[in-house]
N, C-alpha and C positions, 0 to 999 in steps of 0.2 A: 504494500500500500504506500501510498506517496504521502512522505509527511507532509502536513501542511498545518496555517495556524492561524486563529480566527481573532479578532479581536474590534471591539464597538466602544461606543462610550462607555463608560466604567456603570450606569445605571440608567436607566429607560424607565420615563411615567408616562404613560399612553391614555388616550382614552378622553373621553368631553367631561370638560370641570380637571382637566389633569392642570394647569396652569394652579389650583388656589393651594398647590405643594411647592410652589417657587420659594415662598418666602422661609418654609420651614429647613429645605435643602439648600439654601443660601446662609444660614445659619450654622447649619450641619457643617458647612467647608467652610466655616470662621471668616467667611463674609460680615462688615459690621460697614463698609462703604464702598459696594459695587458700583460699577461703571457700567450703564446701560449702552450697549453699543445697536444704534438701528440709526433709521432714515426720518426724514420731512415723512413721508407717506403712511407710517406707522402712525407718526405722531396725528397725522390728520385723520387718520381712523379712530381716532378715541383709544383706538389698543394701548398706547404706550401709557394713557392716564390709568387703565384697567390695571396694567401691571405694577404701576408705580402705587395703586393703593394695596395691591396686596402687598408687596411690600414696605408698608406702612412702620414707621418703628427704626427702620434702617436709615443709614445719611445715602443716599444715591446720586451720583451724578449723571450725564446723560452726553452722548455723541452721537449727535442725528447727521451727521457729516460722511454716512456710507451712501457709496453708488452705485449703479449696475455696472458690472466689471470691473470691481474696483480697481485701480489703477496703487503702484507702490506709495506713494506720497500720502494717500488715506490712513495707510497704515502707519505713516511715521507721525501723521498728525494726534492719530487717534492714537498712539503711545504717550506724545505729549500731552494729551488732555490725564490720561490714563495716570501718570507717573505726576503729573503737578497737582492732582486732585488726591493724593496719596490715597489713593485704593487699593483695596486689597482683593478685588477677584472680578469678572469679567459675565453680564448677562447679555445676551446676543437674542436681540428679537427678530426676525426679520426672512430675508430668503436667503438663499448661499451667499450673494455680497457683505450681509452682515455678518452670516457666520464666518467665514472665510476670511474676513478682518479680525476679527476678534478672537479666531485662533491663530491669527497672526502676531498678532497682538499677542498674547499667553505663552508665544515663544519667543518672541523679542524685547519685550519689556527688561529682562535682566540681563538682556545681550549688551557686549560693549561695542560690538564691530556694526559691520552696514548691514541692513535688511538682506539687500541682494547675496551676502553671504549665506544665508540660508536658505536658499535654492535650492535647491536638488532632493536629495535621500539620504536622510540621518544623519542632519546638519545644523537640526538643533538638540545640543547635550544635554538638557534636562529639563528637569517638569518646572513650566512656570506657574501662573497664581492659579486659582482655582477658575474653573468656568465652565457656566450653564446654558444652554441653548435652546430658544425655542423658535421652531421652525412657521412662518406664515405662509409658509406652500407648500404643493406636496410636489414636488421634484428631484430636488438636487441632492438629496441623501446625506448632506453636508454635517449632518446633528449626530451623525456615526462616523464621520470617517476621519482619517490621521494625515486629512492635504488641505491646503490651504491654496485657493487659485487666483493669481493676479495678472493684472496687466502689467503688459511693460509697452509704455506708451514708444518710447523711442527706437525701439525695437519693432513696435506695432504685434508682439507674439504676447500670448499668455504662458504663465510657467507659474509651478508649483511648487511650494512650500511641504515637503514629505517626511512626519516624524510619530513615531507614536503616543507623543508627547504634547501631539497635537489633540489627540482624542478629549470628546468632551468627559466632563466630572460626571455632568448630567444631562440627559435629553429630554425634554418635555414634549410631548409632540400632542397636543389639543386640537381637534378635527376645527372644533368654533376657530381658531386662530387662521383659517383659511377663507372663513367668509367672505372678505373681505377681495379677495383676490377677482379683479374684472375676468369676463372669459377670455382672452386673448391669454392673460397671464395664467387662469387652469389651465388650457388648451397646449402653450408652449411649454409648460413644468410638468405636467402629465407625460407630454411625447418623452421627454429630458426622463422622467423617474423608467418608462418603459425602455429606452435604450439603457440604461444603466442594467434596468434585467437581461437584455438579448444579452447584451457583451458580457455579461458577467457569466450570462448561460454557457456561450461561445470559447471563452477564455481558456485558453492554455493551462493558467493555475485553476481554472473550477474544482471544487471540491464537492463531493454528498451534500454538505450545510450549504452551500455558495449555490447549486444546485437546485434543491427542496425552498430557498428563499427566493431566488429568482424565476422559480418556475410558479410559484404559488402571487410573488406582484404581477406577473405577466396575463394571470387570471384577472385576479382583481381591479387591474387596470385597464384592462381592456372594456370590462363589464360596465365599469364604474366612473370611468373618465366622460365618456359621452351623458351621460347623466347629471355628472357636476358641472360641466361646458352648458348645457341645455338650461338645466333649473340649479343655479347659485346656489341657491338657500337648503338645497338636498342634503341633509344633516347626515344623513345614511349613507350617501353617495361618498364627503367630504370624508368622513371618517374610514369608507376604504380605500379612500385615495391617500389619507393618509399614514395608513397602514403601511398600503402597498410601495406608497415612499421610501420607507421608512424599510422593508424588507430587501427593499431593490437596494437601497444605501449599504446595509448590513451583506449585502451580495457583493457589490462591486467592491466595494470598501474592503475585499479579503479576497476576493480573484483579480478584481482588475477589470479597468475598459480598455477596450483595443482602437481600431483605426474610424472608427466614427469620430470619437472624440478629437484625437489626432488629427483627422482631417477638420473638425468644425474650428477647433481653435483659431487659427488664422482667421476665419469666418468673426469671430469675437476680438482677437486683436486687431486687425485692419480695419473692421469694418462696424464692431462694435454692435452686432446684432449678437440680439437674443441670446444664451447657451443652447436654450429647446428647440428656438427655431431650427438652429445652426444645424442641431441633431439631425430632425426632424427633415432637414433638408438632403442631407446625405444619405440615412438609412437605408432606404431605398438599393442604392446603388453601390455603398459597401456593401449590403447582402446579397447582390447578384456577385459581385468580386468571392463574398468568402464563403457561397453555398456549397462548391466541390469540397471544400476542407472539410467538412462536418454535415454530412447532409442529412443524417440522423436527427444529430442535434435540430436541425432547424423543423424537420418532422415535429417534434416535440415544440416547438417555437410555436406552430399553426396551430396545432392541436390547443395551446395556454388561452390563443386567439381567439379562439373558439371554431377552429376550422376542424371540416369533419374529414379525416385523411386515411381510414380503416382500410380502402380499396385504392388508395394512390401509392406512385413509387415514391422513394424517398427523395427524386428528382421534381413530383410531380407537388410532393407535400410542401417542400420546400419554395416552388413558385405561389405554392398558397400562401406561406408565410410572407412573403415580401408583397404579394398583394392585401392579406390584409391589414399591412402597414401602410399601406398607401390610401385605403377605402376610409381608416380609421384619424390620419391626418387630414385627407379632404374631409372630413364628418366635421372636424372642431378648425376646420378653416386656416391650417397651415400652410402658407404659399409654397408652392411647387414649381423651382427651379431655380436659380441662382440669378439670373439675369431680371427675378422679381424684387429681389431684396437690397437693388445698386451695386451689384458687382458687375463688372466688367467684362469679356472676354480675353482680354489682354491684361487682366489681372490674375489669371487662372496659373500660369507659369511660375510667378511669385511665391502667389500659395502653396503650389506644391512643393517648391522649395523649402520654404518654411515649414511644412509638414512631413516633408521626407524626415525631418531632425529629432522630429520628437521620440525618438526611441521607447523614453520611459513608457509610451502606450504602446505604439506599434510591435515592443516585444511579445506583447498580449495576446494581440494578433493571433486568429489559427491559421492566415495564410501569410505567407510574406510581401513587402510592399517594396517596390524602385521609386525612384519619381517618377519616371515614366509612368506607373502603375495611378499612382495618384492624381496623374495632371488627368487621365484616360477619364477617370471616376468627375473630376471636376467639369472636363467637357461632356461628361454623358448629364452630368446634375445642371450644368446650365442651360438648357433649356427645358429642364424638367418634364411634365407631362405630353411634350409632342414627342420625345424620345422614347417613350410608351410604344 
């Protein structure tokens, strides 16, 4: 058997009403003046006043100064508010940009060198202050996992922060804390939580656990995403979506993503779209690329789908799978094709430069990648649905 090793946030509170445990687990890790780290758009939901009453009692401060994709400068900002307000631990409201800062933040704070030093894989030496997370979408898996994802504007690429020191104290995942979320933002966090299960299904490190958790969000989100895109307020719907998050998080976060992600990044650092869109736009067309690697697998992928594949080959199961990722993108109104979202054709060469590099995902990968291979994928994705 192939060793392998699992590891999530140190404690999970799941479940509607799981939020009125913040205050008492922010106590528990000798929290006495957290640092609220979220955005303007929290605060304009009323959520960030919800959560500042339950923590009633404590001295809190507050850094609404996170963005979508956050860029490195956020995070040196939000150290300085962090370190001049002498805080002792770190609560992260928000979608992956908050989280993602804020466990950035938990490993740099007691650092004396530069940010960009801790790039890469097990680069940062030790556990920094305590910190809790509670996630306002159901996507990014971010409230489980040991990366931290930035931009780098000058660069124009995203790179990540890789440490298991990164891991939260604690995850709160409350389905109400998603309410709020417009369907554009269900619709592109759901496609985002569903590729984190394919890849994580696909991945070379899969394990039994990695497995059983990504094959069981791939249900639940398939069932349950068009549902929360439809009717908002679907309390039942939110709460498997936010499961199903939160399993896909717990999957990828211990197998790994391979070349979807890889390929979207550039999509996010050049171009600063979406992370879900970015997915959402690719999948497609890295699943025709790595359906010979594992055609089993992707059997199993249709089947999660809801596709009936008893009497299909494992050639024929697996074109089910990639169409009913397409049927289920057009459902929640995901643009289809590259040349919808302002990229270029003459930017496609670049990209796949920049994407050839990323190794840390592309080792993932069940098939392997050239650039050549990639640019192929980006000319087939920009025109999207006429290439159909």
């Amino acid at each position: 058997m192939t060793i392998s090793s699992f590891k999530i946030a140190n404690k999970l509170i799941t479940g509607e009403g799981a939020t009125g445990q913040l205050k008492v687990e922010a106590e528990r890790l000798g929290m006495t003046n957290p640092l609220i780290v979220t955005d303007h758009i929290i605060q304009q939901t009323g959520m960030l006043h919800n959560i500042q009453g339950i923590l009633e009692g404590l001295t809190c401060g507050v850094f609404l100064e996170v963005e979508p994709e956050p860029e490195f400068y956020v995070v040196e900002e939000c150290r300085k508010a962090f370190q001049k307000g002498g805080h002792d631990g770190l609560i992260a409201i928000g979608g992956g940009s908050a989280m993602d800062t804020a466990k950035a933040v938990s490993g740099y704070a007691g650092y004396e060198g530069a940010l960009v030093d801790l790039v890469g894989t097990d680069h940062v030496k030790q556990k920094g202050c305590p910190l809790i997370v509670i996630p306002t979408t159901a996507g990014t898996g971010s409230e489980v996992t040991n990366i931290s994802i930035l931009s780098d504007k000058e660069e124009q690429v995203k790179k990540g922060i890789v440490s298991d020191y990164l891991l939260p104290d604690v995850a709160i995942v409350a389905p109400e804390m998603t309410l709020t979320m417009p369907p554009h933002v269900t619709a592109a966090s759901g496609i985002d939580a569903l590729v984190h299960a394919i890849e994580a299904y696909i991945s070379v490190h899969a394990s039994p656990i990695t497995d059983s958790l990504a094959i069981g969000a791939m249900k639940m989100i398939a069932v349950n995403l068009p549902k929360a895109y439809a009717n908002p307020g679907n309390m039942k719907a939110r709460e498997q979506m936010a499961t199903g998050s939160l399993m896909a998080g717990m999957a990828f976060g211990n197998a790994g993503v391979g070349a979807v992600h890889a390929l979207a990044y550039p999509l996010g650092g050049r171009f600063h779209i979406p992370h879900g869109v970015s997915n959402a736009l690719l999948l497609p067309y890295v699943m025709e690329w790595n359906k010979i690697s594992c055609l089993e697998r992707f059997r199993d992928i249709a089947a999660a789908l809801g596709e009936k594949v008893d009497h299909l080959t494992d050639n024929e199961a697996a074109d089910r799978a990639i169409s009913a990722m397409r049927v289920l993108c057009e459902a929640v109104r995901i643009p289809d094709g590259l040349c919808k979202v302002g990229i270029k054709e003459s930017d496609l060469d670049d990209m796949a430069e920049d994407a050839s590099k990323i190794d840390r995902l592309l080792k993932n990968n069940p098939r392997m990648f050239t650039k050549a291979d990639i640019l192929a994928i980006y000319e087939a994705a920009y025109q999207g649905g006429e290439n159909k």
